[in-house]
N, CA, C and O of each residue as an XYZ file, in Angstrom:
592
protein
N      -3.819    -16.829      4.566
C      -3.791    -15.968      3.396
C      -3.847    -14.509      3.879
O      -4.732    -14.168      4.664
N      -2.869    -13.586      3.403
C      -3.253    -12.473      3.848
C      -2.761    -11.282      2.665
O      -1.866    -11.606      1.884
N      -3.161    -10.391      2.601
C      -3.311     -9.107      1.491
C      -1.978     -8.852      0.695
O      -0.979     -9.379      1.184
N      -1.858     -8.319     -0.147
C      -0.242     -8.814     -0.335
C       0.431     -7.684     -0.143
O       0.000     -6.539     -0.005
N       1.963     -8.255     -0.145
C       3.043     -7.245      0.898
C       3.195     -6.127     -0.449
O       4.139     -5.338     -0.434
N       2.601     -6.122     -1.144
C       2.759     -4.807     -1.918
C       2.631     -3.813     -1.950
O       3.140     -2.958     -2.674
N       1.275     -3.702     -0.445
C       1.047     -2.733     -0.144
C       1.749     -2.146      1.130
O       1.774     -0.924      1.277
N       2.165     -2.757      1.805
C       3.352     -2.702      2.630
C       4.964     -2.038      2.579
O       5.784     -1.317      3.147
N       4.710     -2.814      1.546
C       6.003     -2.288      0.268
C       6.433     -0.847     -0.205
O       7.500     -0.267     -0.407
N       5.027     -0.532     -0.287
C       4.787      0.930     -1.127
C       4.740      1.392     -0.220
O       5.763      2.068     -0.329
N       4.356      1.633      0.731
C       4.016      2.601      1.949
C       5.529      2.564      2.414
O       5.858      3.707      2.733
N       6.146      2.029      2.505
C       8.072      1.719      2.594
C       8.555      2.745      1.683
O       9.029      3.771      2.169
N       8.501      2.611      0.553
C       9.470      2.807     -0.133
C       9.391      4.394     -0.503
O      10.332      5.149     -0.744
N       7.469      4.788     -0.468
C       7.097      6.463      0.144
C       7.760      7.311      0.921
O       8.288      8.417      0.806
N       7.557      6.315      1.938
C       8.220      6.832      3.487
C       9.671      7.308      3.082
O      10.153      8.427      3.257
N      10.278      6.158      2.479
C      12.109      6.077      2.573
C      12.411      7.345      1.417
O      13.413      8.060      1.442
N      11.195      7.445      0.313
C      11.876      8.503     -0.743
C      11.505     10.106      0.217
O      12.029     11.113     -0.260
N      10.920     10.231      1.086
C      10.604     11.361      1.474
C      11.628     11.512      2.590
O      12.094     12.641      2.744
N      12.108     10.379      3.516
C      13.675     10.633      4.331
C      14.030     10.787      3.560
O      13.806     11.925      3.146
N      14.552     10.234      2.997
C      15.588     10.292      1.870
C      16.074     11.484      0.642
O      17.027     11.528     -0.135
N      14.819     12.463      0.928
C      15.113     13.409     -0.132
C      16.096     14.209     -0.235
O      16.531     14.655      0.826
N      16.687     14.600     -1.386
C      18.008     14.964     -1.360
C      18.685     14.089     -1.732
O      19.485     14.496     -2.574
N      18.809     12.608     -1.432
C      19.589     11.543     -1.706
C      18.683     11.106     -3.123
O      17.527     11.320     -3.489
N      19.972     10.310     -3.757
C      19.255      9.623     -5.148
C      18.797      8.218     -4.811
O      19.630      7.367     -4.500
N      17.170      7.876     -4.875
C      16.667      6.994     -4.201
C      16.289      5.865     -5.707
O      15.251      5.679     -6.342
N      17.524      5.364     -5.818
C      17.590      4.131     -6.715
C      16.414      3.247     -6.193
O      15.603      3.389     -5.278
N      16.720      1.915     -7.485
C      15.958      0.537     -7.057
C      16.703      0.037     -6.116
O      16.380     -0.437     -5.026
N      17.729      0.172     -6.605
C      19.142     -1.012     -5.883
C      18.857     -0.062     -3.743
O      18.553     -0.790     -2.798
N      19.002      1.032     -3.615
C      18.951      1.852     -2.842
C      17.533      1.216     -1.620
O      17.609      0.730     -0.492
N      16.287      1.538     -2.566
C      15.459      0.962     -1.956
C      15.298     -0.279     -1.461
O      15.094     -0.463     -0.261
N      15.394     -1.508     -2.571
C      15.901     -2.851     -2.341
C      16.302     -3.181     -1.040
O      15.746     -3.867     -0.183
N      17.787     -2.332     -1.042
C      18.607     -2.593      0.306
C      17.362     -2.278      1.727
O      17.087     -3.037      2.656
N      16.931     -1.193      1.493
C      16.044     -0.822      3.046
C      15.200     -1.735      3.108
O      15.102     -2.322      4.186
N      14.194     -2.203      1.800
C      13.137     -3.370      2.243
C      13.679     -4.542      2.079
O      12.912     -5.504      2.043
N      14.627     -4.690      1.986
C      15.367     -6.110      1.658
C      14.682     -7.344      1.047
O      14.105     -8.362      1.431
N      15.209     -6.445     -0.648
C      14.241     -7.543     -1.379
C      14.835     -7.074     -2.935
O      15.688     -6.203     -3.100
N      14.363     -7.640     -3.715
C      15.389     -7.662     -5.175
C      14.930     -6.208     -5.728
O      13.871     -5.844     -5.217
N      15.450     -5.358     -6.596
C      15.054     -4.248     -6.916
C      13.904     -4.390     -8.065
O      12.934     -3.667     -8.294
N      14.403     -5.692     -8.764
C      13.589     -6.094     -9.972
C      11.667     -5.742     -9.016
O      10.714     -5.244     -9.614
N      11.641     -6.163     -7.589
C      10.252     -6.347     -7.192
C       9.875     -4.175     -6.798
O       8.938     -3.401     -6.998
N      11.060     -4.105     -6.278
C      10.980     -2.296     -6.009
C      10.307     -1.452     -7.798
O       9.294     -0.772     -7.960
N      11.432     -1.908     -8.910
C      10.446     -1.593    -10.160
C       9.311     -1.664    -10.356
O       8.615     -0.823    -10.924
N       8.867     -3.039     -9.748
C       7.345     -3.064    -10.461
C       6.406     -2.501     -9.888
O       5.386     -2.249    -10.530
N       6.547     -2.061     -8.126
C       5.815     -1.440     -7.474
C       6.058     -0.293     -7.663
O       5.158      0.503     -7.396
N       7.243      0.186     -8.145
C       7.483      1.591     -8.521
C       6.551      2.209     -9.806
O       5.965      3.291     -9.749
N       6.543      1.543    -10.657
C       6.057      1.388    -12.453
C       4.286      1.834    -11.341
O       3.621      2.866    -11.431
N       4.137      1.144    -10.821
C       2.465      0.935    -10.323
C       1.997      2.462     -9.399
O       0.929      3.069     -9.316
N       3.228      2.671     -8.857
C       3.038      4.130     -8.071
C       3.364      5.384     -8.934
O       3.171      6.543     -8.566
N       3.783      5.073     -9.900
C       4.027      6.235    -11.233
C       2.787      6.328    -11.545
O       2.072      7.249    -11.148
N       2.230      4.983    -12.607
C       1.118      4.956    -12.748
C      -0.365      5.752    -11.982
O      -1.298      6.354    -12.514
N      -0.042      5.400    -10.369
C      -1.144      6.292    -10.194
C      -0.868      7.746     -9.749
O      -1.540      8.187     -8.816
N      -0.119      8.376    -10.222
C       0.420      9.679    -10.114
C       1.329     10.517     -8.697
O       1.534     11.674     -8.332
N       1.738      8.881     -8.153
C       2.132      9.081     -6.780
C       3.812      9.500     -6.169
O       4.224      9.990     -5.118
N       4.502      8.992     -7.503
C       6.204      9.137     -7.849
C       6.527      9.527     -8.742
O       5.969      8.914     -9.652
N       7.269     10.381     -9.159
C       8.280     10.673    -10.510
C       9.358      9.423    -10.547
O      10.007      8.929     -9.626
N       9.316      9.145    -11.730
C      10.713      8.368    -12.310
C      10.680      8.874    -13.308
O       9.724      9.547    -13.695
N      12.126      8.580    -14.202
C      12.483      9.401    -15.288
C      13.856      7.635    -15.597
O      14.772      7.095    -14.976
N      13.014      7.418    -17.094
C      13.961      6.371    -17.985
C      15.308      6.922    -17.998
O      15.555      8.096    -18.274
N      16.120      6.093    -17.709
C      17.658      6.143    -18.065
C      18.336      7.701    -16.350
O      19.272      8.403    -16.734
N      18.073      7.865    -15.551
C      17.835      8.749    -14.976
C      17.755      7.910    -13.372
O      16.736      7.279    -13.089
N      18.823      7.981    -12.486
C      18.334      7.246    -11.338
C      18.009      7.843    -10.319
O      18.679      8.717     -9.769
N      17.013      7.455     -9.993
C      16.633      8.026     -8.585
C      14.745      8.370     -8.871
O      14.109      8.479     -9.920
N      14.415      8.437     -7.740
C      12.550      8.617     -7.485
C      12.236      9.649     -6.747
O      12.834     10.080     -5.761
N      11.276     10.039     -7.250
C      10.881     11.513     -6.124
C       9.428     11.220     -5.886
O       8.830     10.523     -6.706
N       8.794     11.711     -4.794
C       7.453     11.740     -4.815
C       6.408     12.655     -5.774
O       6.567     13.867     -5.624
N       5.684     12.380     -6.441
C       4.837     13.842     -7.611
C       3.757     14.469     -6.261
O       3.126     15.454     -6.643
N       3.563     14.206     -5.304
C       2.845     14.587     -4.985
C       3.168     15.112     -2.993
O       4.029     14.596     -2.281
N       2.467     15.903     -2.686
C       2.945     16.246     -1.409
C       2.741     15.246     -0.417
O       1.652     14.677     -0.499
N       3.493     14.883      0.490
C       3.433     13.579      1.449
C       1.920     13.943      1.863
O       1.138     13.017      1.645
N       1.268     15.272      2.495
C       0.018     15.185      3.091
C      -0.984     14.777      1.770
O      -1.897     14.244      2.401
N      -1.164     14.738      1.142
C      -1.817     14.374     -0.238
C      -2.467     12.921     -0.763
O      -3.478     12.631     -1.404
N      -1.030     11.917      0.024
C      -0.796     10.413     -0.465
C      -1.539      9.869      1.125
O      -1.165      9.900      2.298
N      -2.727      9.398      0.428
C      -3.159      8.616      1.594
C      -3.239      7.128      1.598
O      -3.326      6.488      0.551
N      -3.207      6.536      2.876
C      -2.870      4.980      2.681
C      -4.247      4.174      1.492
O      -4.411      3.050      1.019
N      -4.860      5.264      1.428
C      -5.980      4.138      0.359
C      -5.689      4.487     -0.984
O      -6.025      3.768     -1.924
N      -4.937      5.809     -1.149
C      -4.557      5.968     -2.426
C      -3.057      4.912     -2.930
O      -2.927      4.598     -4.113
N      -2.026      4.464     -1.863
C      -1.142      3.839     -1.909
C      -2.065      2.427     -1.922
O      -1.769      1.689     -2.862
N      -2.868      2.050     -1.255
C      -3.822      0.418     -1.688
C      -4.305      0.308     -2.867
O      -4.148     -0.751     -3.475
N      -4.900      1.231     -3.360
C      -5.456      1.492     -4.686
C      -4.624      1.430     -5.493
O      -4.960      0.825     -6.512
N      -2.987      2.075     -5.447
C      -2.213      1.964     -6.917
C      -1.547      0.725     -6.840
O      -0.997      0.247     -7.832
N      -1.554      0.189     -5.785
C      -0.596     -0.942     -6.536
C      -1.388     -2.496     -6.413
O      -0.795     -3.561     -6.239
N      -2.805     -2.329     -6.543
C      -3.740     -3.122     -7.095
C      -3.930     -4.412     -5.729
O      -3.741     -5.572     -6.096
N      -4.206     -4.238     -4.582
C      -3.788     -5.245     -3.879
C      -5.158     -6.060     -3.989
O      -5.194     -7.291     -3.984
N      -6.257     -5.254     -4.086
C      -7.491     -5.997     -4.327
C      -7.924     -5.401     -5.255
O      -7.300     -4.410     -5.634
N      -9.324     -5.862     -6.041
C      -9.834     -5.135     -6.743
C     -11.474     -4.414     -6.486
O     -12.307     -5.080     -5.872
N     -11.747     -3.326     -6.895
C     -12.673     -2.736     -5.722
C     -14.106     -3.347     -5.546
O     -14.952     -3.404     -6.438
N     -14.236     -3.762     -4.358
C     -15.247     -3.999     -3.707
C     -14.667     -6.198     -4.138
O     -15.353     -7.195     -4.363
N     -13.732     -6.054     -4.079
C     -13.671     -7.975     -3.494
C     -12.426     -8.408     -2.580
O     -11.945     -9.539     -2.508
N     -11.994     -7.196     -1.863
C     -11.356     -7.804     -0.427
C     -11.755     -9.065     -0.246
O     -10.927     -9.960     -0.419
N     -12.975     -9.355      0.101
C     -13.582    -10.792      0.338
C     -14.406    -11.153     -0.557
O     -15.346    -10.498     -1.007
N     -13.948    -12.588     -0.937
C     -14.392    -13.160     -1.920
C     -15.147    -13.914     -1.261
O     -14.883    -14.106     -0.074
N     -16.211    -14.495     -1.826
C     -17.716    -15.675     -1.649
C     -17.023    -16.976     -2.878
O     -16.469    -16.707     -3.944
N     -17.255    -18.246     -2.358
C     -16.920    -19.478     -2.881
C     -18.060    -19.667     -4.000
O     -19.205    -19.360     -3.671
N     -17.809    -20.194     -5.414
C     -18.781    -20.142     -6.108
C     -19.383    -21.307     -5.975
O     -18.695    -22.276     -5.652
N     -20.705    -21.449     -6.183
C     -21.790    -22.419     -6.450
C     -22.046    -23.402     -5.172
O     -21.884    -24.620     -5.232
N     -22.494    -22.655     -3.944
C     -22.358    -23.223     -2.993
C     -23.552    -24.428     -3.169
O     -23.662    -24.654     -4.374
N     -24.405    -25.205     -2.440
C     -25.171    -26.416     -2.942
C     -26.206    -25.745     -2.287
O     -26.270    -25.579     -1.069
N     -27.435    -25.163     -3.547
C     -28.465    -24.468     -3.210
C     -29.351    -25.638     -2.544
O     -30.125    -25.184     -1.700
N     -29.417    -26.853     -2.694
C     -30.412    -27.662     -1.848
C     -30.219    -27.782     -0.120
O     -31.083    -28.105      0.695
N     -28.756    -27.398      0.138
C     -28.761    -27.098      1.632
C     -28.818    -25.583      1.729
O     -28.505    -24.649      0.991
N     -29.571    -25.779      3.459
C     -30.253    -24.219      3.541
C     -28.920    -23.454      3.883
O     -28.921    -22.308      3.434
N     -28.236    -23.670      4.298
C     -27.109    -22.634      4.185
C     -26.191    -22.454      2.979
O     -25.528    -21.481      2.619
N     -26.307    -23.377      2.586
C     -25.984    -23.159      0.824
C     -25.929    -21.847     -0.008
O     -25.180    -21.073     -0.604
N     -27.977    -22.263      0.554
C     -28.754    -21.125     -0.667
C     -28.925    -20.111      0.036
O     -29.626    -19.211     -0.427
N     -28.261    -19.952      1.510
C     -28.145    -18.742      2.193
C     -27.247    -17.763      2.510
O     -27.494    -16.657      2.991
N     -25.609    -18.490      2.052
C     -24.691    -17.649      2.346
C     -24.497    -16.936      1.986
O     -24.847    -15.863      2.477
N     -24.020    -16.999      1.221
C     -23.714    -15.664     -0.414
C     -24.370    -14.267      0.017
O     -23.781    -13.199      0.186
N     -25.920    -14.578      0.171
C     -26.728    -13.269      0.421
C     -26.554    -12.400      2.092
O     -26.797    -11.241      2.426
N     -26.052    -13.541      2.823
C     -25.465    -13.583      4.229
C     -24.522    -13.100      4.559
O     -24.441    -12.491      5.625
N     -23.695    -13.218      3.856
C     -22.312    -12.530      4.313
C     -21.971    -11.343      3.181
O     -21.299    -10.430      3.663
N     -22.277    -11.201      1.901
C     -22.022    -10.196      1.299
C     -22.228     -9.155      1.513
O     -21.473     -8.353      0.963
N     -23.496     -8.513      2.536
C     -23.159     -7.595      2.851
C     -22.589     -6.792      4.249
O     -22.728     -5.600      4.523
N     -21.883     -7.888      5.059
C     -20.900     -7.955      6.226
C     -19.599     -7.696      5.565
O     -18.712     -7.014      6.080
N     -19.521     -8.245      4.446
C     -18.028     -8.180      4.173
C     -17.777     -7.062      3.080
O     -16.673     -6.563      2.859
N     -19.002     -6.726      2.401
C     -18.811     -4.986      1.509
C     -18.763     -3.883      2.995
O     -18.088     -2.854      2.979
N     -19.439     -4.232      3.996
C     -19.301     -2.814      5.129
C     -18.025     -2.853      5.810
O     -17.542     -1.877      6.383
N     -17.444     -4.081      5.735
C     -16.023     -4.223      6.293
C     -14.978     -3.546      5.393
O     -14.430     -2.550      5.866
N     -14.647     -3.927      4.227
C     -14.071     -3.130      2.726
C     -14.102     -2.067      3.332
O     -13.099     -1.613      3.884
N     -15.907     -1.146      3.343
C     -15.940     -0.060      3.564
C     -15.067      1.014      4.184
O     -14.599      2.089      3.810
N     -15.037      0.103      5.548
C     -14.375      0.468      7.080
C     -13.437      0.427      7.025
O     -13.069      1.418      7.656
N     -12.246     -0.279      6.530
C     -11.026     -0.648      5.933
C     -10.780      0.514      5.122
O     -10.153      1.350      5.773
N     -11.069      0.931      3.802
C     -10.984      1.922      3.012
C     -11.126      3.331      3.621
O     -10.371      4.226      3.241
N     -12.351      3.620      4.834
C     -12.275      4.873      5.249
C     -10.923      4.709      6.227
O     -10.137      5.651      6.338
N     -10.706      3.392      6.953
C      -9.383      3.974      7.875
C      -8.144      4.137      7.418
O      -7.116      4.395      8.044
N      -8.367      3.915      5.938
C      -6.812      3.957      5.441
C      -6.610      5.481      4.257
O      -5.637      5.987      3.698
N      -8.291      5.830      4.301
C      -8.068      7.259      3.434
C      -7.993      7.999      4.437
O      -8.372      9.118      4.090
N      -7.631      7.984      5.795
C      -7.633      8.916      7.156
C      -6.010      9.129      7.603
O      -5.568      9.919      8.437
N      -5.489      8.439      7.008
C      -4.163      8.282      7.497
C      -3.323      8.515      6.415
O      -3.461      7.668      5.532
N      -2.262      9.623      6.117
C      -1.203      9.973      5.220
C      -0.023      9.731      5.372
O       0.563      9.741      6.454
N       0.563      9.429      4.045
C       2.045      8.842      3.963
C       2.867     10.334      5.030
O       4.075     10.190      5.221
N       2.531     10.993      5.340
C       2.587     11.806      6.554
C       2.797     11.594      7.811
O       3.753     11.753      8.570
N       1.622     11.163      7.912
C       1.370     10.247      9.021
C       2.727      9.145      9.312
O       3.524      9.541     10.162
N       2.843      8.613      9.052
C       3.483      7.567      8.465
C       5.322      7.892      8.999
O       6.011      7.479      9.932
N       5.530      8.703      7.998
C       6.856      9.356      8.192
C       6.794     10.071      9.473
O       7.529      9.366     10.165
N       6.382     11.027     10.228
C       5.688     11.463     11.112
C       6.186     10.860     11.960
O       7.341     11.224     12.180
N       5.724      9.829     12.751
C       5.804      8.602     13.486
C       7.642      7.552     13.044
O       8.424      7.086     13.872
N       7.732      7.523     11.866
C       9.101      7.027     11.665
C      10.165      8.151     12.372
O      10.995      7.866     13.235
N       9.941      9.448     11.811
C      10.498     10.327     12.055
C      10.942     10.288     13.817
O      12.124     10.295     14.160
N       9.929     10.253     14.702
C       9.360     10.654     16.114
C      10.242      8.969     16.085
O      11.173      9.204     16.855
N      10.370      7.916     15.759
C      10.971      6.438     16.395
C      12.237      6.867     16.344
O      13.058      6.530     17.198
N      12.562      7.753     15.212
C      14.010      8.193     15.046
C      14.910      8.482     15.810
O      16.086      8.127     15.896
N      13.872      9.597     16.735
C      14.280     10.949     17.291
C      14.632     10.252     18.697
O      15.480     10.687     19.477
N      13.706      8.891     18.935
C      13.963      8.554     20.092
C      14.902      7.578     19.887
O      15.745      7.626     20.783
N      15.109      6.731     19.104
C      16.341      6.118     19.010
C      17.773      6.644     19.523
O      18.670      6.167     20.218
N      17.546      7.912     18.815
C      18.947      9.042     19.116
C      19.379      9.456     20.570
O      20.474      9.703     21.076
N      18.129      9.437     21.028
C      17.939      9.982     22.407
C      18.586      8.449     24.068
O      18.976      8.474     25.236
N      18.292      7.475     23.017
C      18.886      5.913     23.820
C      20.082      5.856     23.875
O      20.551      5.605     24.985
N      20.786      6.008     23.023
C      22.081      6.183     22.715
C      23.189      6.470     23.828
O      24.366      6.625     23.503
C-alpha cells in the first residue's frame, strides 16, 4: 500500500505548467506528459484551484500557476489534493483484543511513533518548493542537452 499517486501527480503537472509557461497547458496537454486520462488531470486540477495553487478559467483552455513557484511547497501540494487526512498518515487497526497484553498495548505504543513520523514527513516536504523541483528538472535538462 502506498500514498496515492496524486500527489505525485500534482507536483508533475506544477512543474510542467511552470516549463511550460507561455504555452497553453490543457488537460489533454498535461495528460500526454503524465500519461494518463485528462478526465484524472481535471480532478487534481479542480483540487489545486481549490487550494489556491492554479488558475483555471471555465470554457477557457489552459492553467497557470496563482501563485509564485517559490511559494508552493511540497506540503502545500500534499495538503491540496487530500492524500491523507491530517494527522492519519498511519492508521491503528480498530479494537485490537484488550485481554492480550499487546492488544491493550498497541494503540498507545505506536501512536505516538507514527504522529512524530507525519511530523517529520510534513516538515521535509514544507522545506522543499515546487522550485526546487523545477530547479533540478531544469539542471536534468541542461544536461541532457549537453549528451547529445
Amino acid at each position: 500500500m502506498s500514498i496515492s499517486s496524486r500527489f505525485a501527480v500534482a507536483i508533475h503537472i506544477l512543474s510542467l505548467i511552470s516549463i511550460n509557461r507561455g504555452g497553453v497547458n490543457t488537460s489533454e496537454y498535461i495528460a500526454a506528459s503524465v500519461n494518463t486520462n485528462p478526465v484524472v488531470i481535471r480532478r487534481i486540477m479542480g483540487m489545486l484551484k481549490n487550494a489556491g495553487l492554479v488558475n483555471v478559467h471555465s470554457g477557457i483552455a489552459g492553467a497557470e500557476l496563482a501563485r509564485n513557484l517559490s511559494d508552493i511547497t511540497l506540503l502545500d501540494v500534499y495538503k491540496a489534493v487530500n492524500v491523507v487526512q491530517d494527522k492519519e498518515l498511519f492508521s491503528v487497526h480498530d479494537n485490537p483484543n484488550p485481554s492480550c497484553p499487546v492488544g491493550r498495548n498497541i494503540q498507545d505504543t505506536v501512536l505516538p511513533l507514527f504522529t512524530t513520523a507525519q511530523l517529520a514527513l510534513e516538515k521535509a516536504l514544507g522545506s522543499v518548493t515546487i522550485e526546487d523541483v523545477v530547479n533540478d528538472i531544469t539542471r536534468k535538462l541542461e544536461l541532457e542537452k549537453l549528451q547529445e
